[in-house]
Phi, psi and omega in degrees: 000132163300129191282206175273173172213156178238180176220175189182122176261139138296152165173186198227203212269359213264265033222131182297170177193144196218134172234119179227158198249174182171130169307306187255080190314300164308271185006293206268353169277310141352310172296312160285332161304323198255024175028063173250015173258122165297160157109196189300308171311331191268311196279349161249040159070335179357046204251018185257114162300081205263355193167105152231159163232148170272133160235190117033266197203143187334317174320292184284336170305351195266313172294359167257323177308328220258299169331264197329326188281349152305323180296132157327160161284324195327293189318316186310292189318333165297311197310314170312296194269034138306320211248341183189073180301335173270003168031049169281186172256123179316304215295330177294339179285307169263354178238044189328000000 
């Protein structure tokens, strides 16, 4: 059996914004939280859980991650305040 897999956008007070998929949802969000991913998260600060969805299985997150990553910015920020409009950080919510 396949574990879940998640897509999750990041982003910061701007907001800048990076959408990546992962198998091990704490794990790599932990990561980007303590900015211990070299790269576009660390060097703009990214440390905001702002939006994810669950799936299955890896497969289709990587095809909604490819999707997300096409849109425009605008559609993102919507996508975002449907669900969290104050583009507060999730993660202290699911991980107390």
């Amino acid at each position: 059996m396949e574990k879940q897999a998640v897509v999750y956008i990041m982003g910061n007070d701007r907001p800048t914004l990076y959408i990546g998929v992962t198998a091990d949802f704490y794990h790599r969000i932990s990561q980007h939280k303590e900015e211990l991913v070299e790269g576009f998260t660390k060097k703009y600060h990214l440390n905001k859980l702002l939006y994810f969805e669950v799936f299955d299985n890896i497969e289709e997150a990587i095809k909604r991650e490819k999707q997300l990553k096409s849109w425009r910015r605008e559609w993102k920020l919507e996508l975002i305040r449907k669900s969290n409009p104050e583009f507060k950080d999730l993660w202290p919510e699911l991980f107390p």
